[in-house]
N, C-alpha and C positions, 0 to 999 in steps of 0.2 A: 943803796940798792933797794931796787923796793920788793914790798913783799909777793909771793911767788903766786900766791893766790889770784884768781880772776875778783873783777871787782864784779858787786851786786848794788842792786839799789836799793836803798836807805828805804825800808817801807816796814810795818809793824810788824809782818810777817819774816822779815829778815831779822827786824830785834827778836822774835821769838823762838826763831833757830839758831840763835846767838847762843853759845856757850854761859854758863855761869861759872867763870876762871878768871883768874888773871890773865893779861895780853897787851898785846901793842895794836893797835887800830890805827889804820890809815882810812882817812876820809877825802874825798875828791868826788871833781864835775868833769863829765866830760873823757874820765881816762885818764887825767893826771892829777895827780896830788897834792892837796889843800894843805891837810895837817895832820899831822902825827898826836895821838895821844896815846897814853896806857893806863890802865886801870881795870874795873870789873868790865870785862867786855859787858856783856848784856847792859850793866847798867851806864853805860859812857853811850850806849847805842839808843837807848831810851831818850836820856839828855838832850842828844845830839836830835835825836828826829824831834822830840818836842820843838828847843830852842833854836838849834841850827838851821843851816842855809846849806847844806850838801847835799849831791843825792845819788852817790857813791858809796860803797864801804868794801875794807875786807881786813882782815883781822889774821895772828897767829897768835894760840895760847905760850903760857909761860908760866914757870912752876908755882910763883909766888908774886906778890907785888915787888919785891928789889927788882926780881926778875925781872917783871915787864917793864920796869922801868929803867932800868939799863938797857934794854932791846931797844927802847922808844927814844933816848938819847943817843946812842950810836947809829939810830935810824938818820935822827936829826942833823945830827953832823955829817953823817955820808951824804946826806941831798942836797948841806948847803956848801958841800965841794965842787 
């Protein structure tokens, strides 16, 4: 299931409305989804606009890093069902 949030595009100013939190990030072109990651939102979104090739994003926080990162592997497996 993906996440509930509208997606935004990937541009400096959405990294700097970014949260500094743990989360799960979904990245995608187009409306549909690329890839799932988790980590410090702001800084996976920095990353990604540097080195990546997406130009989509939208994100939910989560209390801690296990946290996001359990959100981000039951993401993973929900979308390759």
């Amino acid at each position: 299931m993906p996440l509930r949030k509208a997606w935004s595009d990937l541009t400096r100013a959405t990294v700097a409305s970014a949260p500094d939190r743990y989360g799960v990030i979904e990245f995608g072109t187009g409306g549909e989804i690329e890839t799932v990651e988790a980590g410090m939102i702001r800084d996976v979104l920095k990353e990604t606009l540097t080195y990546g090739d997406h130009e989509q994003v939208r994100w939910e926080t989560a209390q801690h890093r296990d946290h996001a990162e359990r959100l981000a592997r039951e993401h993973r497996d929900r979308l390759s069902s």
